[in-house]
VEXDREN-357780 format. One record per residue: residue number from 1; residue in one letter; x, y, z of N, C-alpha, C in turn. Coordinates in nm, 3 decimals, padded with zeros to 5 digits. Layout:
REM residues N
   nudren   zaza       n_X       n_Y       n_Z      ca_X      ca_Y      ca_Z       c_X       c_Y       c_Z
      NUM      A         X         Y         Z         X         Y         Z         X         Y         Z
...
***
This chain:
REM residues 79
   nudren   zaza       n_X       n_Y       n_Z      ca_X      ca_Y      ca_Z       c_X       c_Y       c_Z
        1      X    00.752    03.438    00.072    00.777    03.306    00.129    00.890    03.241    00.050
        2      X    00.998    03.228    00.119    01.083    03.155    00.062    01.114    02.998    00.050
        3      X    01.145    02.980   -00.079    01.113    02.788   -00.045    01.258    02.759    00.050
        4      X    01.203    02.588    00.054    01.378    02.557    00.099    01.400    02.521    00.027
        5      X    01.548    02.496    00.046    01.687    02.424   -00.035    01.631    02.271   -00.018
        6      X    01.680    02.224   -00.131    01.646    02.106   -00.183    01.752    01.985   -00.083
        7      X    01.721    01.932   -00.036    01.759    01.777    00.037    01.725    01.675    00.010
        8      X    01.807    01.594   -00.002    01.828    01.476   -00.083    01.766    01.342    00.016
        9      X    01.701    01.282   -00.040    01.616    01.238    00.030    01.692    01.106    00.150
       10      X    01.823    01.066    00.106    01.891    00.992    00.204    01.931    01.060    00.307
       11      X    01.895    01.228    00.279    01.960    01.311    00.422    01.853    01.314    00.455
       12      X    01.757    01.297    00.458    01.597    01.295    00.529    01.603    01.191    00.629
       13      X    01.506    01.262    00.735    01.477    01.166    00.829    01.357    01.037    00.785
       14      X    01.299    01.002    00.869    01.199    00.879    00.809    01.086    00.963    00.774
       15      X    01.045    01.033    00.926    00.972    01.144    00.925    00.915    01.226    00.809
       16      X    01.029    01.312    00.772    01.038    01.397    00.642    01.028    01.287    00.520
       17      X    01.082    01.223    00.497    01.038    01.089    00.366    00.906    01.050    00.395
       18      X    00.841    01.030    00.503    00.716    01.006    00.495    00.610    01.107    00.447
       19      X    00.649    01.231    00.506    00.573    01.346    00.434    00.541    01.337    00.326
       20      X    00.693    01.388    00.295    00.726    01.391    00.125    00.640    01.296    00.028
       21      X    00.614    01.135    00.067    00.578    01.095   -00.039    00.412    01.030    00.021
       22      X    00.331    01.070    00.157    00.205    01.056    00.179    00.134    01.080    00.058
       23      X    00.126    01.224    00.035    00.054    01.288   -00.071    00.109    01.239   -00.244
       24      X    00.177    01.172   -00.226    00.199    01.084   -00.390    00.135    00.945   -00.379
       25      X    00.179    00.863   -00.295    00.084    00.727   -00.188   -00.073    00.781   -00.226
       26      X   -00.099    00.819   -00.201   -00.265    00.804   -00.160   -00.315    00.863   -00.288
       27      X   -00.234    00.976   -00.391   -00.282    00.996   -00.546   -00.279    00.890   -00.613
       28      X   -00.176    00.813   -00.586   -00.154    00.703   -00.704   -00.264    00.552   -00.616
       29      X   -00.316    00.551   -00.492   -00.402    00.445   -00.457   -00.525    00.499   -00.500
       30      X   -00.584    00.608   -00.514   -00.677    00.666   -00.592   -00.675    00.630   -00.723
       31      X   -00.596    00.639   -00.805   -00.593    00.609   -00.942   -00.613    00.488   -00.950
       32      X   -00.559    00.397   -00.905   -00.526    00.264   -00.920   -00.700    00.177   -00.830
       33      X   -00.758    00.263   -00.766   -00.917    00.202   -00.746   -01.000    00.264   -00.831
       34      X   -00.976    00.399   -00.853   -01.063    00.454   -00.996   -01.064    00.321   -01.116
       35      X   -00.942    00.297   -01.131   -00.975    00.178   -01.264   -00.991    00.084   -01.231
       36      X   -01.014    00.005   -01.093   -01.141   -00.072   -01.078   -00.981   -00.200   -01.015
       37      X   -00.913   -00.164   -01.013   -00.792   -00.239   -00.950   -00.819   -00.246   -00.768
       38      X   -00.720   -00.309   -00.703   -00.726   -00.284   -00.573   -00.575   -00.267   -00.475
       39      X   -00.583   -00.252   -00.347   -00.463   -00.157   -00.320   -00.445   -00.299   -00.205
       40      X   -00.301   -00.334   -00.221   -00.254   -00.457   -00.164   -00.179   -00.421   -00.057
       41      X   -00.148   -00.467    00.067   -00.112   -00.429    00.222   -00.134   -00.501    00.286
       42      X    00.006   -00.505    00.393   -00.020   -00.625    00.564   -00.032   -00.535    00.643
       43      X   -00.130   -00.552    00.738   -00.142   -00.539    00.823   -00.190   -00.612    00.961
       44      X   -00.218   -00.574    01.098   -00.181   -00.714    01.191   -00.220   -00.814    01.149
       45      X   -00.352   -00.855    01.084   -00.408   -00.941    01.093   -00.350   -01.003    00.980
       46      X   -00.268   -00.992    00.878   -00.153   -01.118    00.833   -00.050   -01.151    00.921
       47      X   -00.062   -01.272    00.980   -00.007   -01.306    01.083    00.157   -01.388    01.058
       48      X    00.152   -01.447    00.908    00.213   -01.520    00.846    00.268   -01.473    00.736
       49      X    00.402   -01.482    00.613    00.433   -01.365    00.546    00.381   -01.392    00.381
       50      X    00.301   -01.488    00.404    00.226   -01.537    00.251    00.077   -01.433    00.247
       51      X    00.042   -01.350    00.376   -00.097   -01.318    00.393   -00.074   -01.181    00.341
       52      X   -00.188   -01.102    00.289   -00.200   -00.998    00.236   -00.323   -00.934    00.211
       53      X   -00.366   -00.818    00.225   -00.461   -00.771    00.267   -00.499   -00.706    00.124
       54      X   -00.616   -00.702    00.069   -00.662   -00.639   -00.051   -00.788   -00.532   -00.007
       55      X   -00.775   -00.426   -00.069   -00.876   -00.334   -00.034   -00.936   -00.308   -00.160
       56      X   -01.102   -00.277   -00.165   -01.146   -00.202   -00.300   -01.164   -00.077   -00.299
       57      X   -01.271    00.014   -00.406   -01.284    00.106   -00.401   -01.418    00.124   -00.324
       58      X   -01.527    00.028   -00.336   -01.596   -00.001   -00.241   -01.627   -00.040   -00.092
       59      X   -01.481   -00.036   -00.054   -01.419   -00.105    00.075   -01.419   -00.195    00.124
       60      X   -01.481   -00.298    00.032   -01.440   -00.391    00.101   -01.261   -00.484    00.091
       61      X   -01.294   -00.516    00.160   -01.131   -00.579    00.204   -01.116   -00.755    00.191
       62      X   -01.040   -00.823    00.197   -00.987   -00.962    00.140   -00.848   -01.032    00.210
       63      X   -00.861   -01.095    00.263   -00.728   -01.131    00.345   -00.681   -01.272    00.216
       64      X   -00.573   -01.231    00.172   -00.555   -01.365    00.029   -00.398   -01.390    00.135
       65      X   -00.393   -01.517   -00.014   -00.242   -01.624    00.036   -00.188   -01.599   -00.068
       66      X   -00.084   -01.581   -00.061    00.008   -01.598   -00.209    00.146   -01.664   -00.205
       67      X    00.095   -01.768   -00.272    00.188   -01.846   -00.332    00.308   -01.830   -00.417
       68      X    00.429   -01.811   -00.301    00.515   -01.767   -00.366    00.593   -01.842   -00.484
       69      X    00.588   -01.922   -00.502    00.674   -02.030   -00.599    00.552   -02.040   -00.733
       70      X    00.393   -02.049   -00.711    00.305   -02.055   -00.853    00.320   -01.896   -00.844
       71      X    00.249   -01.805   -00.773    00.148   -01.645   -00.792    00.076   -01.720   -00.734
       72      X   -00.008   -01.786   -00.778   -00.152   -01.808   -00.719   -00.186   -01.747   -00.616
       73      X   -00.285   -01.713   -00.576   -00.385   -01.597   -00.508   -00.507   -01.673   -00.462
       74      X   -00.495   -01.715   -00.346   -00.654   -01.755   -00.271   -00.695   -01.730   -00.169
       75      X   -00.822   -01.702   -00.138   -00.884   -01.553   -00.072   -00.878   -01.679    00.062
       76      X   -00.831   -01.588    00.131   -00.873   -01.676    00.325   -00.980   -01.627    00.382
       77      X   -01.000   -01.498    00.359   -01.147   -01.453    00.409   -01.183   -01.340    00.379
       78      X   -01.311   -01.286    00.343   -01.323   -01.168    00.289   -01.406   -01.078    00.474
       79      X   -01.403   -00.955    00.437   -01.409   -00.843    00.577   -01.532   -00.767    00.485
***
């Protein structure tokens, strides 16, 4: 089995970049709930661009606000 030739990842399609780095994504969101952290993401239901979605390792999930000008972080509703 021969490997391929190495391509540079700006000659990649979206496609192929998505491959490529799925399986690094989801090692390093593993690690990062192993130590008791949580894995931050929008999806539809941030409707607005302050909203943000928190997941645990337990699953549960957290729809927060963040305040861009303090940080501050306050939960809008937990799932």
């Amino acid at each position: 089995m021969s490997e391929q030739p190495f391509k540079p990842i700006f000659e990649r399609s979206f496609k192929e970049v998505q491959e490529l780095l799925e399986p690094i994504i989801q090692k390093v969101e593993q690690e990062l709930l192993d130590k008791g952290l949580y894995i931050s993401y929008r999806d539809q239901n941030c409707t607005t661009p302050d909203l943000f979605m928190h997941r645990y390792k337990d699953g549960r999930k957290e729809m927060v606000s963040v305040n861009v000008k303090t940080g501050e972080i306050t939960l809008v509703r937990g799932f």
